[in-house]
N, C-alpha and C positions, 0 to 999 in steps of 0.2 A: 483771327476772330474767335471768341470764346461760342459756344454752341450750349443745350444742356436740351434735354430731350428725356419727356416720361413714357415708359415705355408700356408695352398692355402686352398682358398674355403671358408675360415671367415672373421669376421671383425678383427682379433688379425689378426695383423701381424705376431707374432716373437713371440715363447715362451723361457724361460732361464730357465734352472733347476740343481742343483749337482747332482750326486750320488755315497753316499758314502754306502762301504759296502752292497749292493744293497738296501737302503734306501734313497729314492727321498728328497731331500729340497731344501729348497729355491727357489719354484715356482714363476714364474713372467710371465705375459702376458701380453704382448706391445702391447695394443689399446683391441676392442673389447668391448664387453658391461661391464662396469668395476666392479657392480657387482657380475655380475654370475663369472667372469673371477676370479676376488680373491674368491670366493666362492668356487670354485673348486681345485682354485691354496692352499687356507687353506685345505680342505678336503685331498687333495694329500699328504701334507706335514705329511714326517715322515711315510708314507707307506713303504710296498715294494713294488721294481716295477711291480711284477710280478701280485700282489694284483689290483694296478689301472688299468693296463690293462684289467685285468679279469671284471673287474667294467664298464669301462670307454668303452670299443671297441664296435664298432657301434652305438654309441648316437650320432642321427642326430638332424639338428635345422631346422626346418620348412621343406621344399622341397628339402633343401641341402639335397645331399650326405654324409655331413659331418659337426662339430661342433667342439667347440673350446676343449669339452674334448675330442674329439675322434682323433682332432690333436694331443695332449697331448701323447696319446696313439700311434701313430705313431712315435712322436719325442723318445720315452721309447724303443717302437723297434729298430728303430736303432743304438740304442745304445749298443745294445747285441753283 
């Protein structure tokens, strides 16, 4: 199932991701520093969800509250 999720607090707008079988693909992050953002969106790919959250929840970026994988990890919960 196709996912797409706006996120608040980063420079990514919008992240897109499937999940098939509870296995994450096809991560894309719309804006944000576009390195680190496929960086994390390759690391994600092909996990299970259950895996990146355990990884990913509460990785802050500077004074944020919040960061573009910990949105990640937000958009994964909802999805339950």
């Amino acid at each position: 199932m196709h996912y797409s999720y706006k996120t608040k607090g980063t420079c990514a707008q919008r992240i897109e991701f499937d999940i098939e079988d509870g296995i994450v693909k096809n991560v894309k992050f719309l804006g944000g520093c576009s390195g680190n953002t496929q960086g994390v969106a390759k690391l994600a790919e092909g996990m299970k969800k259950e895996d990146i959250i355990e990884r990913l929840e509460s990785i802050r970026c500077g004074s944020k509250p919040t960061s573009c994988p910990h949105q990640l990890v937000l958009a994964l919960k909802e999805c339950e």
